[in-house]
N, C-alpha and C positions, 0 to 999 in steps of 0.2 A: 504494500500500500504506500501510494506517494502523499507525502504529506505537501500544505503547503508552507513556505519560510519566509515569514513575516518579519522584517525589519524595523524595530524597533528604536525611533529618534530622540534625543531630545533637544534638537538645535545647535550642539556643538557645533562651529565651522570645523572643527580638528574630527569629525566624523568622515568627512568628506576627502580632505586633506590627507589622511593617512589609511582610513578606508576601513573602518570600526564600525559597529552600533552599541548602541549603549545596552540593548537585549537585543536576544533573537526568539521568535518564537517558531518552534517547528510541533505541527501539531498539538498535545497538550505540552509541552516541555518548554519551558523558556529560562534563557540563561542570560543574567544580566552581567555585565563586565565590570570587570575593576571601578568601583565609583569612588570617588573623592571627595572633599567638602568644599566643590564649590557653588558660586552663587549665580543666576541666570548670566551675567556679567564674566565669568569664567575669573572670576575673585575667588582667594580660599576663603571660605567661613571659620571662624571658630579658630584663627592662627595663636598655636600654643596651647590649645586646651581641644584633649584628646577627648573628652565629653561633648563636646557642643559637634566637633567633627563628624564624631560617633554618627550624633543625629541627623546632621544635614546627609548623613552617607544614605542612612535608612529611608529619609524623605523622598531621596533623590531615584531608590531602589524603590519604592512604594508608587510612585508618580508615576516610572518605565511599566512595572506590572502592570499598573492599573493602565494606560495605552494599551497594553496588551491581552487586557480582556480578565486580568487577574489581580490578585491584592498579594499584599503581605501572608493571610490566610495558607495561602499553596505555596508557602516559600518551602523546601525539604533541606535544602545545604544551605550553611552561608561558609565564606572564608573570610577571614578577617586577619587583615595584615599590619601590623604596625612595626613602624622604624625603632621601637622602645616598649622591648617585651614588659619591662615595668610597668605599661600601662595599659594590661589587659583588664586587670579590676575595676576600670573606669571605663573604660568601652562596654564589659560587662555587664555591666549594672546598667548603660541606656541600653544594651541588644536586651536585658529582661524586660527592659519596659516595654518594648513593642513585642517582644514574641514568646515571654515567658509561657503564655498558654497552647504555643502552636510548639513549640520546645524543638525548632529544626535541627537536622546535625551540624554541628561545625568544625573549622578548626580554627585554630588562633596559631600565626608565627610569625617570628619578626624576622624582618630583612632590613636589609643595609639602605635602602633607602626610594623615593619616587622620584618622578621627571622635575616635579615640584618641589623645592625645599621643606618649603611651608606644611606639606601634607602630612601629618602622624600615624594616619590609618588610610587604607583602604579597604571596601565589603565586596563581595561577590555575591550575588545569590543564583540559586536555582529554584524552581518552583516547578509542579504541574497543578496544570488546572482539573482538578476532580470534575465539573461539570461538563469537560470535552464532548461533545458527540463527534466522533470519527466517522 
């Protein structure tokens, strides 16, 4: 069965430019990429505080689903990446506020660093959509 691959935008001109989506959806399955904390403005949100980051990463992950026909609800994985493994308790503590009851898998690991100085964390998610009809 062919599915269809829905490309999922949200305005970046650096979409186009290096040739990305912010999600893809194939079928019920969509995968959103590396998101960051920035602001429509491609500003970081939240510079120096790994919590306000956190959030704008989520919002940013929540907005793509939802184009996509889906919520935070179908999220299954997330990845969460930050430059300073010391500050997973604080990313932590915003990924329970939005998904403590949907409890998705993750993982948490730190690297050496993003394209952006400014960046502390990046999230990834995956989701399916439960109400698919294929």
């Amino acid at each position: 069965m062919a599915y269809d691959r829905n490309l999922i935008s949200n305005g970046s001109p650096m979409e186009e430019l290096i040739g990305f989506s912010r999600a893809v959806r194939v079928g019920p399955f969509i995968s959103v990429g590396g998101t960051a904390a920035v602001d429509a403005a491609g500003k970081t949100v939240g510079v120096g505080d790994v919590a306000a980051q956190t959030r704008q990463c989520i919002e940013i992950i929540r907005a793509a689903l939802e184009k996509a026909g889906s919520g935070l609800h179908d999220v299954v994985r997330l990845r969460i990446l930050l430059t300073d493994i010391a500050d997973w308790k604080a990313a932590v503590e915003v990924r329970k506020a939005y998904f403590g009851d949907i409890r998705p898998v993750d993982t948490i690991m730190e690297v050496s660093g993003f394209v952006n100085p400014e960046w502390l964390i990046e999230i990834e998610a995956d989701a399916i959509v439960e109400s698919w009809q294929g």
